[in-house]
C-alpha positions as CSV (number, residue, x, y, z in Angstrom):
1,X,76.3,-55.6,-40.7
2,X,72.6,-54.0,-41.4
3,X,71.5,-57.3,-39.4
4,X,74.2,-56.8,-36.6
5,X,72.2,-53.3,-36.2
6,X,69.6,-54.1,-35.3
7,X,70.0,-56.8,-33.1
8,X,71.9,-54.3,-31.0
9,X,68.9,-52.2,-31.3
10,X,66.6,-54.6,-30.3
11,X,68.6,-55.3,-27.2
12,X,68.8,-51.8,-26.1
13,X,65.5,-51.5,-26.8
14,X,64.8,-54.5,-24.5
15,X,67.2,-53.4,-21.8
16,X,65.7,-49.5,-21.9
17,X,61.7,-50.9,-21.4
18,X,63.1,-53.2,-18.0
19,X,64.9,-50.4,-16.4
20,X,62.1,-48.2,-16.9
21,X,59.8,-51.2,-15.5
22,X,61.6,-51.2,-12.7
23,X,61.7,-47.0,-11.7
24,X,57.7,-47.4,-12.2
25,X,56.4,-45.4,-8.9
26,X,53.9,-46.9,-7.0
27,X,51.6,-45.2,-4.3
28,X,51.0,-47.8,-1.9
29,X,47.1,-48.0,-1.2
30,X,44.0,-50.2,-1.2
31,X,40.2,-50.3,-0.4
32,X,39.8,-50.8,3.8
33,X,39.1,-53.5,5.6
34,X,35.6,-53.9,6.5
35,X,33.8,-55.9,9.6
36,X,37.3,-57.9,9.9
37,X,37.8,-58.7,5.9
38,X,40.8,-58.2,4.6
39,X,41.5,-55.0,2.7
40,X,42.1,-55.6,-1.3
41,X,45.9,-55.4,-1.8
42,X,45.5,-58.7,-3.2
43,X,43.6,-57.2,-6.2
44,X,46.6,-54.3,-6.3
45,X,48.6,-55.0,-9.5
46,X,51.6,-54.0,-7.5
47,X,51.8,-57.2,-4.8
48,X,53.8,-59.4,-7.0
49,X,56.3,-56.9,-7.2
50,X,56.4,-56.3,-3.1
51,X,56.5,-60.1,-3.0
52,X,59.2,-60.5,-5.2
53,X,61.3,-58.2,-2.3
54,X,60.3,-59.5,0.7
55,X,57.9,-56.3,2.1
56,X,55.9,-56.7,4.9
57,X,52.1,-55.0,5.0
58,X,50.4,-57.7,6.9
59,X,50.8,-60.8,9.1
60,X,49.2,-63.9,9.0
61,X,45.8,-63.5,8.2
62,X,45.0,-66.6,9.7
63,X,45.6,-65.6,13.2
64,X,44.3,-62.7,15.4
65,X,47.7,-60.5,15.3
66,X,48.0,-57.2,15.3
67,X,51.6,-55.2,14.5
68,X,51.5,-51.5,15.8
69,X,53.6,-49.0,13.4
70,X,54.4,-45.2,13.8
71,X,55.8,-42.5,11.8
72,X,57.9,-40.0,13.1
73,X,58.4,-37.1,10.7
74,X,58.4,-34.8,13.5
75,X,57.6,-34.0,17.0
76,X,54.1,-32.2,17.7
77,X,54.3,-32.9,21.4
78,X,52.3,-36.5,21.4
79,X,54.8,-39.5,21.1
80,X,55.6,-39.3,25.1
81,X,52.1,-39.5,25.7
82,X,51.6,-42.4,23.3
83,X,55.4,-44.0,24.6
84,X,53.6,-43.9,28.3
85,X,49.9,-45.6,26.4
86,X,51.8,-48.2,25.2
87,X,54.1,-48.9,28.8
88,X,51.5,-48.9,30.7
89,X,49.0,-51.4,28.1
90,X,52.4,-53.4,28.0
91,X,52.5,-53.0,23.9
92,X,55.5,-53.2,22.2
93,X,55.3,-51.2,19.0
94,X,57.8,-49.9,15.7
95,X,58.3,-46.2,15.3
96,X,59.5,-45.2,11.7
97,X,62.1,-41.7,12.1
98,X,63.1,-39.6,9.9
99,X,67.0,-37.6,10.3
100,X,64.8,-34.4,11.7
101,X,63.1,-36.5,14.2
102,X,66.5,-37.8,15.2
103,X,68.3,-34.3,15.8
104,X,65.2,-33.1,17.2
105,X,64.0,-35.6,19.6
106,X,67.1,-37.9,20.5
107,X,65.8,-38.3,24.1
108,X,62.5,-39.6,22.6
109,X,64.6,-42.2,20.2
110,X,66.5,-43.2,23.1
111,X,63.3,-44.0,25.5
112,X,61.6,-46.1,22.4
113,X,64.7,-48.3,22.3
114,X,64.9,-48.5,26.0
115,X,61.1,-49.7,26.3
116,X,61.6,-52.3,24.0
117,X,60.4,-50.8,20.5
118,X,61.5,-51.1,17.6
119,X,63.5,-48.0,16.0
120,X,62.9,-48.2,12.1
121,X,63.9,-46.1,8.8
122,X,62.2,-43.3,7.5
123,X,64.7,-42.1,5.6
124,X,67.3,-39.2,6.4
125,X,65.3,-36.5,4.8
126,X,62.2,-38.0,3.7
127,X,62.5,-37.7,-0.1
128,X,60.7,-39.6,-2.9
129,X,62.9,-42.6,-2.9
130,X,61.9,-43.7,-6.5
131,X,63.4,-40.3,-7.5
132,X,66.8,-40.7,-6.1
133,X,69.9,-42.9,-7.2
134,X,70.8,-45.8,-5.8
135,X,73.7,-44.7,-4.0
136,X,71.7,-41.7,-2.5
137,X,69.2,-44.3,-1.2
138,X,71.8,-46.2,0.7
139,X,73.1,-42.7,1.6
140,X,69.5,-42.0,3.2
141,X,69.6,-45.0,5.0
142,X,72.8,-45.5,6.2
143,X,72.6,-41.3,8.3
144,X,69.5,-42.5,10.1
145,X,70.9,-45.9,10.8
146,X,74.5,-44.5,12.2
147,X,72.8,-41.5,14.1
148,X,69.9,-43.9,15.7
149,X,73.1,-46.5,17.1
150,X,75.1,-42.9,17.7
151,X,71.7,-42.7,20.4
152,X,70.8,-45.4,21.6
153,X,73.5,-48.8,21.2
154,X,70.6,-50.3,18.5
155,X,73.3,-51.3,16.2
156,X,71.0,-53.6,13.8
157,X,68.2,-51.6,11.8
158,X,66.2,-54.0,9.8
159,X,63.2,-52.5,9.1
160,X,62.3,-49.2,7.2
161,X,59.4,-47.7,5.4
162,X,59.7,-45.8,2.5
163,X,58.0,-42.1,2.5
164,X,54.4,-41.1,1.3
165,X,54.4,-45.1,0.6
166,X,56.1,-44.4,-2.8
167,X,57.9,-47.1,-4.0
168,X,59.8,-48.8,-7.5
169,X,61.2,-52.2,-8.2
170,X,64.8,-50.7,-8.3
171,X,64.1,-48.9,-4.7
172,X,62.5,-52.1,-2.9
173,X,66.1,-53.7,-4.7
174,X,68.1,-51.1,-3.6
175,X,67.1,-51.4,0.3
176,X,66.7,-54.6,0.1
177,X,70.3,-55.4,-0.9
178,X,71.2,-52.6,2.7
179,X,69.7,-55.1,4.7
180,X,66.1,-53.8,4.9
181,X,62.6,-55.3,5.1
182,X,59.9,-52.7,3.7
183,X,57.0,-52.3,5.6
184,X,54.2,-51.4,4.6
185,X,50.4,-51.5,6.0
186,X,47.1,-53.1,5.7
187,X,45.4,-50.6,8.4
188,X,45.4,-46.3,7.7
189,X,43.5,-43.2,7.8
190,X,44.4,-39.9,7.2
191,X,45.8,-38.4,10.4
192,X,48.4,-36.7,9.5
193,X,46.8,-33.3,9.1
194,X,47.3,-31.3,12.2
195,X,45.0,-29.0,11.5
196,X,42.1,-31.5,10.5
197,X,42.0,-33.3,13.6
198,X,39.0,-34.7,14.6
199,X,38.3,-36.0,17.8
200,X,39.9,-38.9,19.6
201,X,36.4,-40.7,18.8
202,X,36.9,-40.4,15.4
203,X,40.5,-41.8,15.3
204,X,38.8,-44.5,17.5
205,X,36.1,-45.3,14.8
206,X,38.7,-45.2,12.1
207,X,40.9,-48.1,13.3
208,X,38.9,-50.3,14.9
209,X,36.1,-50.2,12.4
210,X,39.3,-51.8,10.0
211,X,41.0,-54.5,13.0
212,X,41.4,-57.6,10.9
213,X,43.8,-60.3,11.5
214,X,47.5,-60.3,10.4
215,X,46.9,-56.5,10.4
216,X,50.1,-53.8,10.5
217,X,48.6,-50.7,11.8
218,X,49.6,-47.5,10.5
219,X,49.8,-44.3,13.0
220,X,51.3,-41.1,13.1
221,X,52.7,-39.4,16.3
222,X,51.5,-35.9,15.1
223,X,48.5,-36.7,15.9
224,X,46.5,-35.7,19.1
225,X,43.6,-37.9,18.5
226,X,45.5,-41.0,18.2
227,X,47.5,-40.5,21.1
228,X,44.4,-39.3,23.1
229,X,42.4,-42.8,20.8
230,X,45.0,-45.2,21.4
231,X,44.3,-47.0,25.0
232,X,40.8,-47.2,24.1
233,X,42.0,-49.0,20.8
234,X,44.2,-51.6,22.4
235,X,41.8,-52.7,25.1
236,X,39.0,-53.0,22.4
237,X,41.0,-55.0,20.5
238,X,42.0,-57.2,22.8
239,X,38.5,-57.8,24.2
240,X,38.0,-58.9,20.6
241,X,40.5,-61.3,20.9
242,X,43.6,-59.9,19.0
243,X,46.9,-59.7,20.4
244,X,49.3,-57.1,19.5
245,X,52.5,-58.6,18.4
246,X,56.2,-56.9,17.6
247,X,57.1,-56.6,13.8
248,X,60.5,-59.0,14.6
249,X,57.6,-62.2,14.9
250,X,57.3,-61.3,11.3
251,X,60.8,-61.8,9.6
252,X,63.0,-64.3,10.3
253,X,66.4,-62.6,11.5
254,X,68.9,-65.2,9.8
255,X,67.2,-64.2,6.5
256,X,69.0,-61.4,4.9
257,X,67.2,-58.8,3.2
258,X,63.9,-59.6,4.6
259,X,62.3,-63.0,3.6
260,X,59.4,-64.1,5.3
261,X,59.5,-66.8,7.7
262,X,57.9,-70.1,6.2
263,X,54.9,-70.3,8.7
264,X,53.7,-66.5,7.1
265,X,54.8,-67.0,3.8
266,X,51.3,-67.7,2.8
267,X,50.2,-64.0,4.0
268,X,50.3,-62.6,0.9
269,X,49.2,-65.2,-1.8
């Protein structure tokens, strides 16, 4: 009996140290790319664990791609000004909304779908994810994915990035099992400060100085220097060659849950 005892024990125990594996948070981040290197998320001890579920934060590093990402928390008066950069430079990019952005701005939601971008998941209120149950990620998922088709007629959301970058094991799972692919990003800077804007030179500086191939840019909308930045930064980086590509190039659409297509799988080994 005595021996029964602690066998259970030792399989609680067991059981109790992988479920609190898998609700470890992890702030997505890395040292920048540098004259075209790559950035060092391969040294990250989290990319096994983004592997293991299928995230995007780069294409193939072989080729001279680039993947153009927004977030969308909120309107500060700069996304139809970046919606009319990227018409008129013929660039087809993802923007990441929130459920504000969606009540808020619906006739901005609707114009990205009807110039050919991709509408992804922010979340319905923007929470830590790795803090929430499973069913209330779903939950924040599913508002922003009904509302955005409510909009616009985009009845398949497949993409979605997780808040602040914060991610778990059990939270790539979780979205993973709704359909989603995680993206994440291999280019940043802080922008997001409204108040600490800098200069459309600087936001310039910032992202080209970090253009490497297979790259997924992160931007954010609030910001006036990237939307005053951003022409200047696609026809630099096309006259070095790159080509800006849409994130739907990345993951193969008759692989649930975001798998990789075989000709990128090598992007993150």
């Amino acid at each position: 009996m005595i021996s029964f005892v602690i066998l259970v024990a030792i399989l609680l125990t067991g059981f109790q140290a992988t479920a609190n594996a898998q609700d470890r948070s992890f702030h997505f981040g890395f040292k920048k790319s540098r004259n075209g290197s790559l950035p060092s998320i391969d040294e990250e001890g989290f990319k096994s664990i983004l592997q293991k579920y299928g995230a995007v934060f780069t294409g193939d590093t072989r080729k001279k791609e680039l993947y153009l990402t927004f977030d969308n928390g909120y309107e500060n008066g700069y996304t139809a000004q970046v919606l009319d950069v990227l018409k008129a430079k013929q660039v087809h990019a993802a923007f990441f909304v929130t459920g504000h952005y969606v009540k808020d701005q619906p006739e901005l939601v609707k114009r990205m779908v009807q110039e050919g971008h991709i509408v992804g998941n922010h979340s319905w209120s923007h929470p830590d994810m790795t803090q929430i149950s499973d069913h209330l990620i779903k939950e924040e998922l599913a508002k922003v994915q009904t509302r955005v088709a409510e909009l616009t007629g985009q009845k398949e959301m497949r993409f979605m990035r997780p808040p602040r970058g914060i991610f778990s094991e059990r939270m790539l799972n979780s979205s993973r099992t709704s359909g989603y692919t995680n993206v994440f990003w291999s280019i940043a800077y802080k922008d997001w400060e409204v108040n600490q804007q800098k200069g459309q030179e600087h936001a310039y500086r910032m992202v080209v100085s970090q253009l490497h191939p297979g790259a997924v840019i992160l931007l954010h909308s609030v910001s006036k220097d990237n939307a005053e930045a951003l022409g200047r930064i696609i026809e630099d980086a096309r006259k070095q060659g790159y080509v800006f590509q849409s994130l739907d190039r990345l993951v193969s659409k008759d692989n649930a849950g975001g798998e990789l297509k075989n000709e990128h799988e090598n992007q993150i080994r």
